[in-house]
Structures are given as C-alpha cells and as structure tokens.
mmCIF file of the N, C-alpha and C atoms, coordinates in Angstrom:
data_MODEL
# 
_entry.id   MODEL 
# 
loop_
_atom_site.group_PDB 
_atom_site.id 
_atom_site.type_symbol 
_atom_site.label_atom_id 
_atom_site.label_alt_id 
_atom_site.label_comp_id 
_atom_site.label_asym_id 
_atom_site.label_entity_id 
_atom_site.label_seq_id 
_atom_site.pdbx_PDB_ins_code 
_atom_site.Cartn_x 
_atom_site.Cartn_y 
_atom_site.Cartn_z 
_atom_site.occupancy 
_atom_site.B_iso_or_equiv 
_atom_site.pdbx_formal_charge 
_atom_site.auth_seq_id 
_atom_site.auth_comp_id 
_atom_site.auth_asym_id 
_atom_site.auth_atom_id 
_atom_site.pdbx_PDB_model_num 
ATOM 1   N N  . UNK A 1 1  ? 0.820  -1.195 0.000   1.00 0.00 ? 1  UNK A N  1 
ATOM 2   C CA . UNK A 1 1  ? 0.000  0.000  0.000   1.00 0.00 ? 1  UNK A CA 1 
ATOM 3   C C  . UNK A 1 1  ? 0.871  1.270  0.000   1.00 0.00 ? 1  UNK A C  1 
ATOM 4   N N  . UNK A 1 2  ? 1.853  0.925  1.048   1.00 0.00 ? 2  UNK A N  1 
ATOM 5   C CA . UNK A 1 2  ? 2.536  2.349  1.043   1.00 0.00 ? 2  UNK A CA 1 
ATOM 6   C C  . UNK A 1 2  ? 3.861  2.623  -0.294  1.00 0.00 ? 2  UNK A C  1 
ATOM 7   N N  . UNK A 1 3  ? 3.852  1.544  -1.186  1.00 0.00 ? 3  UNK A N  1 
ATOM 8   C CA . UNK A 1 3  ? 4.491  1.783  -2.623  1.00 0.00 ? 3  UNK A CA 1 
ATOM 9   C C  . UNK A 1 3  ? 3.332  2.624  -3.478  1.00 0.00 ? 3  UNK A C  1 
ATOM 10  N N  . UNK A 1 4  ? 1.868  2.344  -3.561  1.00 0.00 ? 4  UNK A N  1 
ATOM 11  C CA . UNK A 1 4  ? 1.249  2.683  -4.660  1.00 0.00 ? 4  UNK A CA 1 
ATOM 12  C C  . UNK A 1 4  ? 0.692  4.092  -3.965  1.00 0.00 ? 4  UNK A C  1 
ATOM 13  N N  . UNK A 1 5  ? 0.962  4.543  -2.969  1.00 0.00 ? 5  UNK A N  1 
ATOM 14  C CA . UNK A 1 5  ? 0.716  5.954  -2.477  1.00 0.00 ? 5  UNK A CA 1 
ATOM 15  C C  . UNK A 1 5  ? 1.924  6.691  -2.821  1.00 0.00 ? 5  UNK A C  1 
ATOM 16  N N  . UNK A 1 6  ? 3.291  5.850  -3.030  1.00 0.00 ? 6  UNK A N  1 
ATOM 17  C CA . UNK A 1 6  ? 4.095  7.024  -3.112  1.00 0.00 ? 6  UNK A CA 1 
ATOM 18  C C  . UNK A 1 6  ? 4.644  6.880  -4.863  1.00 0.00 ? 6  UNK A C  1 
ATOM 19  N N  . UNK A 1 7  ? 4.436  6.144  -5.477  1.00 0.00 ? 7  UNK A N  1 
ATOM 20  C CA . UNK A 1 7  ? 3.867  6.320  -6.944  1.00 0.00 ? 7  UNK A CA 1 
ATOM 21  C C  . UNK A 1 7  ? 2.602  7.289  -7.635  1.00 0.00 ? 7  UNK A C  1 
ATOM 22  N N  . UNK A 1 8  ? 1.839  6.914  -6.683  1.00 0.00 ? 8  UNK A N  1 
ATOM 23  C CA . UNK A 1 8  ? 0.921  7.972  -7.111  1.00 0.00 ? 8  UNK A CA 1 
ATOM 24  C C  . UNK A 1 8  ? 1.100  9.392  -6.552  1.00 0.00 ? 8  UNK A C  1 
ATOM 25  N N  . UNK A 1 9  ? 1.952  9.356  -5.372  1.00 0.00 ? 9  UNK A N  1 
ATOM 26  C CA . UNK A 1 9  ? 2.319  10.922 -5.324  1.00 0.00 ? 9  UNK A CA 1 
ATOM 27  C C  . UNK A 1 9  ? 3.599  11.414 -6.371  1.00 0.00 ? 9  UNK A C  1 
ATOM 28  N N  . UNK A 1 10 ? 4.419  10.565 -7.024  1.00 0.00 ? 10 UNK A N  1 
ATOM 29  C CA . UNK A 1 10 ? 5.066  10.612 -7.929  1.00 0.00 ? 10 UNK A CA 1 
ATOM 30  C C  . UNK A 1 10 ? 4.512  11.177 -9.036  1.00 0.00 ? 10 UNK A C  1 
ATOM 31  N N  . UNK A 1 11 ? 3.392  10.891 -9.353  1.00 0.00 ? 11 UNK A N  1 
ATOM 32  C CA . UNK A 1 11 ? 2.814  11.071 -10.588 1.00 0.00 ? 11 UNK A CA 1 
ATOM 33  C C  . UNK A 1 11 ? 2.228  12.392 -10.829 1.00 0.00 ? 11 UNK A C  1 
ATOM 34  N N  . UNK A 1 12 ? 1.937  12.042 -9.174  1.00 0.00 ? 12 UNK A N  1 
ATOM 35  C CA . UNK A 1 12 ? 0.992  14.354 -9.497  1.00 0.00 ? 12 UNK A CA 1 
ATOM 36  C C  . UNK A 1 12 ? 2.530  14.797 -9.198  1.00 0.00 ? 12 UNK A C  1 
ATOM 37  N N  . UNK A 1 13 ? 3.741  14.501 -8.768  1.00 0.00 ? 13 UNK A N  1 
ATOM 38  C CA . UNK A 1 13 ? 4.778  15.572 -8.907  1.00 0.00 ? 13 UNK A CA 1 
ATOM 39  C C  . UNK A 1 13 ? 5.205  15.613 -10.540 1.00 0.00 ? 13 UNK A C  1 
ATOM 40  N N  . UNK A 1 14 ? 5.330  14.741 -10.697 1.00 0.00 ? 14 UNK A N  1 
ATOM 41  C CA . UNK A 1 14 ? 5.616  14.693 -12.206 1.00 0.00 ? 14 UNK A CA 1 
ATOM 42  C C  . UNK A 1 14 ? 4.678  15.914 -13.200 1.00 0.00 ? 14 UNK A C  1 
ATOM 43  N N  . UNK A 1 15 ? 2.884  15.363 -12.677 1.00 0.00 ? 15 UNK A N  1 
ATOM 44  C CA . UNK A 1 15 ? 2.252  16.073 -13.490 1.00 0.00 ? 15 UNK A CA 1 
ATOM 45  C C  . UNK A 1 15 ? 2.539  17.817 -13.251 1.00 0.00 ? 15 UNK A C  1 
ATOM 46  N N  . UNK A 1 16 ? 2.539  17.999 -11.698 1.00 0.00 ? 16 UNK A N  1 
ATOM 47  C CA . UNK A 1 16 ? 2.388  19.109 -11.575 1.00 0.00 ? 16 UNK A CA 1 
ATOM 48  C C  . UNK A 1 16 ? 4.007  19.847 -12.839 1.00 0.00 ? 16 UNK A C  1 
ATOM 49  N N  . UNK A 1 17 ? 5.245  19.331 -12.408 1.00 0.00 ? 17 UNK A N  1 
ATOM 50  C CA . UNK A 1 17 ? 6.396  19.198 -13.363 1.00 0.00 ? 17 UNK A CA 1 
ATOM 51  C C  . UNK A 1 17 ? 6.426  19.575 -14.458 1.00 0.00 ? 17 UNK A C  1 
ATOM 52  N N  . UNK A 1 18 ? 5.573  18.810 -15.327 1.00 0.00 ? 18 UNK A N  1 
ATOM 53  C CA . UNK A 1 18 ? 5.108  18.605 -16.562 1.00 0.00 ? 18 UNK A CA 1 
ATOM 54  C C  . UNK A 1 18 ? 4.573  20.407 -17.054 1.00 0.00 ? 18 UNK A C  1 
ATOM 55  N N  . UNK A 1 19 ? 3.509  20.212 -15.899 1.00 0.00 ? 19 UNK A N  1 
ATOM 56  C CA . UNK A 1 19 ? 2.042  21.599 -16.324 1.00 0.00 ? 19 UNK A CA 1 
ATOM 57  C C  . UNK A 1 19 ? 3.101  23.374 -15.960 1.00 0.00 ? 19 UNK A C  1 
ATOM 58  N N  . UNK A 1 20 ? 4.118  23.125 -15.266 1.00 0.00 ? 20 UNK A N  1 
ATOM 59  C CA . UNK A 1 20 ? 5.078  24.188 -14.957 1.00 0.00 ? 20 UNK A CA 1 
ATOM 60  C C  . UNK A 1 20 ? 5.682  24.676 -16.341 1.00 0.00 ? 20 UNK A C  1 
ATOM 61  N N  . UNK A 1 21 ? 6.291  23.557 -16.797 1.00 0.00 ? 21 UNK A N  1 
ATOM 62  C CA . UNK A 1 21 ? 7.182  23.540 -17.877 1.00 0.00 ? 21 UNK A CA 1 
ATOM 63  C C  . UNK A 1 21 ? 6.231  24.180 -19.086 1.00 0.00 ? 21 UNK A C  1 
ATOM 64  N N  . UNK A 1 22 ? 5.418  23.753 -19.271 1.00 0.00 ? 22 UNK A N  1 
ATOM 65  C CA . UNK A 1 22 ? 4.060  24.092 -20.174 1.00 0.00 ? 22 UNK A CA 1 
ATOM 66  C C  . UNK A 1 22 ? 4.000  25.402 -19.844 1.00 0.00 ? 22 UNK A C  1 
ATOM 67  N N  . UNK A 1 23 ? 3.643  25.934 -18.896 1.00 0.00 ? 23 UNK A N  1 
ATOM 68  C CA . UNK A 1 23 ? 3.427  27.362 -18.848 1.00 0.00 ? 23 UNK A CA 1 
ATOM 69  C C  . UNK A 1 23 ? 4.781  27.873 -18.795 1.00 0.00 ? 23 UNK A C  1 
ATOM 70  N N  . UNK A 1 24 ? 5.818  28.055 -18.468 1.00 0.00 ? 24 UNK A N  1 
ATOM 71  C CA . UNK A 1 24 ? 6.952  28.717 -18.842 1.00 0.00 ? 24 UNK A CA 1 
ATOM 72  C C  . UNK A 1 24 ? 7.200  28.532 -20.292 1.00 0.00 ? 24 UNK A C  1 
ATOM 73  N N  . UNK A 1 25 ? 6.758  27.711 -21.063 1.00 0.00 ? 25 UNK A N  1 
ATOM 74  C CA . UNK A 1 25 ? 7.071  27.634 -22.290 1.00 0.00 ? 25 UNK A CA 1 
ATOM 75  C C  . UNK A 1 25 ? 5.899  28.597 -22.944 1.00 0.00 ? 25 UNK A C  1 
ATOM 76  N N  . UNK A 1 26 ? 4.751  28.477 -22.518 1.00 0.00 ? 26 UNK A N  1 
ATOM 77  C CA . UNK A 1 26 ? 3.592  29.935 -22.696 1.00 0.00 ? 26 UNK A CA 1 
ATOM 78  C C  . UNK A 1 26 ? 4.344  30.853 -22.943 1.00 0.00 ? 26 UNK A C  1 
ATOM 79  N N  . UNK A 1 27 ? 4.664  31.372 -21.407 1.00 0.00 ? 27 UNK A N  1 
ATOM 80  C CA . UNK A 1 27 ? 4.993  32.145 -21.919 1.00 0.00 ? 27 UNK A CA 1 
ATOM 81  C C  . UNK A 1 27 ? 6.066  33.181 -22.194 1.00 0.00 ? 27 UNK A C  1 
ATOM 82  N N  . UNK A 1 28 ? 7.385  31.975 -22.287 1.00 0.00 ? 28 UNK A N  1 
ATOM 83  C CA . UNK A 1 28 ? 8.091  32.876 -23.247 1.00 0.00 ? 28 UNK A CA 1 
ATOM 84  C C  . UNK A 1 28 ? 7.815  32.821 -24.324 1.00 0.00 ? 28 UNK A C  1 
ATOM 85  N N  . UNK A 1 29 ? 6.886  32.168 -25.258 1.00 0.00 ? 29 UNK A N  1 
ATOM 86  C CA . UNK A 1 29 ? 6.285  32.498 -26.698 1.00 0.00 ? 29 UNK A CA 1 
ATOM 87  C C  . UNK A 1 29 ? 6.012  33.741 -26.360 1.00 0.00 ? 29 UNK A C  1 
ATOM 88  N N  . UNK A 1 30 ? 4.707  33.977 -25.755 1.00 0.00 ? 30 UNK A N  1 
ATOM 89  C CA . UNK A 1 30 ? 4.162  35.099 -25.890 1.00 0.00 ? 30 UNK A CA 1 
ATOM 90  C C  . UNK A 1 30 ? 5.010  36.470 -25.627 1.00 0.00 ? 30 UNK A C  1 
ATOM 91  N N  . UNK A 1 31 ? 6.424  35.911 -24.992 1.00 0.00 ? 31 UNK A N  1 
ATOM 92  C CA . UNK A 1 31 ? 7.258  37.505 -24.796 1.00 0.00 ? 31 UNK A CA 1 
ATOM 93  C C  . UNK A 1 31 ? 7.813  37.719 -26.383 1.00 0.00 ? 31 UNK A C  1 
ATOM 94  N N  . UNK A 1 32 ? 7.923  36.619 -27.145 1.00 0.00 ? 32 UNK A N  1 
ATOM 95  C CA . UNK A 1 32 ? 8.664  36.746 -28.045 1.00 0.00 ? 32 UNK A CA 1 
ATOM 96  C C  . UNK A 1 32 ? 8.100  37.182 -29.448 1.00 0.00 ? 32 UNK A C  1 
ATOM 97  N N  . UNK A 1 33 ? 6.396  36.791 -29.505 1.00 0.00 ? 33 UNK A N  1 
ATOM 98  C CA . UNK A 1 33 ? 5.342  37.717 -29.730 1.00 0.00 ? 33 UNK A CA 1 
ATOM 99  C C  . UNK A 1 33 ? 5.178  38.922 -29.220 1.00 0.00 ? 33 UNK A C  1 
ATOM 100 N N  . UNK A 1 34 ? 4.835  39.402 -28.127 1.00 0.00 ? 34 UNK A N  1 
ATOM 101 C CA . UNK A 1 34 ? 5.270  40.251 -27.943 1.00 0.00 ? 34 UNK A CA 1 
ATOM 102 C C  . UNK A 1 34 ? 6.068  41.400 -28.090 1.00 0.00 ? 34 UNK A C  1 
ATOM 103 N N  . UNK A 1 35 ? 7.118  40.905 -28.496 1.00 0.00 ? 35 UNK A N  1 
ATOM 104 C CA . UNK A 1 35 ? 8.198  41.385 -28.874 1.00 0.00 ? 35 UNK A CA 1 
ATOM 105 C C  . UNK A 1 35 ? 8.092  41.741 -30.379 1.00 0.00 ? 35 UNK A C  1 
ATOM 106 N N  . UNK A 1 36 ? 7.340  41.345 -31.298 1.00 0.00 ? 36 UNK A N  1 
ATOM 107 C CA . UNK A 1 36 ? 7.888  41.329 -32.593 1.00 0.00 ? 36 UNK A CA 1 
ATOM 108 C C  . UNK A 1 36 ? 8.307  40.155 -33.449 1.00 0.00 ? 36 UNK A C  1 
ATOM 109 N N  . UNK A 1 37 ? 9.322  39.119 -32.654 1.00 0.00 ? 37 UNK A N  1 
ATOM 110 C CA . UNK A 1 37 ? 9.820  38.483 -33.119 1.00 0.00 ? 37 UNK A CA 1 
ATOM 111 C C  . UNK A 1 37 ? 9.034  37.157 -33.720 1.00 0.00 ? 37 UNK A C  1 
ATOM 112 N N  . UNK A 1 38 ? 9.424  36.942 -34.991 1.00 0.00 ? 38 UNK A N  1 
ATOM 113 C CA . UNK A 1 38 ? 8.519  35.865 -35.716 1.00 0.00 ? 38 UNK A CA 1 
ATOM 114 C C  . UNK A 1 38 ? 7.171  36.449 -36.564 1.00 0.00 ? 38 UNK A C  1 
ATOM 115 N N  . UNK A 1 39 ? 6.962  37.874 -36.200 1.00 0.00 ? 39 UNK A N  1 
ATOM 116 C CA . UNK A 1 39 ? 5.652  37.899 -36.936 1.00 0.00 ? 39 UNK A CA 1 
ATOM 117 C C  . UNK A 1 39 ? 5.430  37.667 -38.273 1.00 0.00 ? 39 UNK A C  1 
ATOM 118 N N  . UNK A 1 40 ? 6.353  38.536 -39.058 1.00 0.00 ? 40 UNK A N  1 
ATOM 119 C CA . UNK A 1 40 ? 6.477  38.560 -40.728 1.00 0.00 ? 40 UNK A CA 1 
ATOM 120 C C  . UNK A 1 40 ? 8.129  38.333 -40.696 1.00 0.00 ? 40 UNK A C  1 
ATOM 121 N N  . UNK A 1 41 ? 8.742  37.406 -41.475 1.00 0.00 ? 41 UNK A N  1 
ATOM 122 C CA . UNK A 1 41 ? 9.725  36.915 -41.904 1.00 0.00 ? 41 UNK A CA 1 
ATOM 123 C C  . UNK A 1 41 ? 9.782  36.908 -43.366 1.00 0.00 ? 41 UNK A C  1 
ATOM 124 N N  . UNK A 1 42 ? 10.708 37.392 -43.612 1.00 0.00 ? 42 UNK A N  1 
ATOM 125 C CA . UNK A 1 42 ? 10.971 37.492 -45.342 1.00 0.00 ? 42 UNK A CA 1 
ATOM 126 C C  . UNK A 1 42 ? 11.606 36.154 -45.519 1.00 0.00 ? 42 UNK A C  1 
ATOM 127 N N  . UNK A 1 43 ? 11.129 35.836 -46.262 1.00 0.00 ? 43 UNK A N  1 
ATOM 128 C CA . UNK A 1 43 ? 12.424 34.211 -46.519 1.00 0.00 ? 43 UNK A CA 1 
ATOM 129 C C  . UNK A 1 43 ? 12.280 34.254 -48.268 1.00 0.00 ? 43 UNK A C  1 
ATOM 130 N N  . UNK A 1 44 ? 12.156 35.425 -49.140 1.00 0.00 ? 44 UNK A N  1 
ATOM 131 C CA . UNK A 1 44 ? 11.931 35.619 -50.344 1.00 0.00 ? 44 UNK A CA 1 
ATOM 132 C C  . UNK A 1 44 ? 13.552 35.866 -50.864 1.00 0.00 ? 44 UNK A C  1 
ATOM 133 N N  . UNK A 1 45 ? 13.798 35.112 -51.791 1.00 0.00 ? 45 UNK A N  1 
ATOM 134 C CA . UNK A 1 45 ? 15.484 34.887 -52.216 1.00 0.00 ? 45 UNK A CA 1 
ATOM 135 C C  . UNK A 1 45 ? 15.885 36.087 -53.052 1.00 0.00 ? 45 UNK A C  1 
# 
C-alpha cells in the first residue's frame, strides 16, 4: 500500500512538473510575440 501511495504521489509531482514547464514555455512564446519576433519573416530569395 505504502508503494502505490508514493507512486501515485510521484505522478501528481511529475504532473504538476510537466504543467510548470508548459506554462513557462507559454509564456516565453508570448514575450517573443510580444516582442515582434517571428511575426512577418521574409524568406523571399
């Protein structure tokens, strides 16, 4: 019993882990939007 309690608290650390990373990845997109960067790109030769 006391393995599958601390697996399953493994799992919400993981998830919580997971859902952090996700939002720091938010939002440095959005600074980088923000910013300008990426909007219109010339890639015309």
């Amino acid at each position: 019993m006391a393995m599958a309690a601390k697996m399953l608290k493994m799992n919400a650390e993981q998830g919580a882990a997971v859902a952090n990373l996700i939002d720091a990845a938010q939002q440095n997109l959005q600074a980088l939007t923000a910013a300008g960067v990426g909007q219109s790109v010339d890639i015309s030769a």
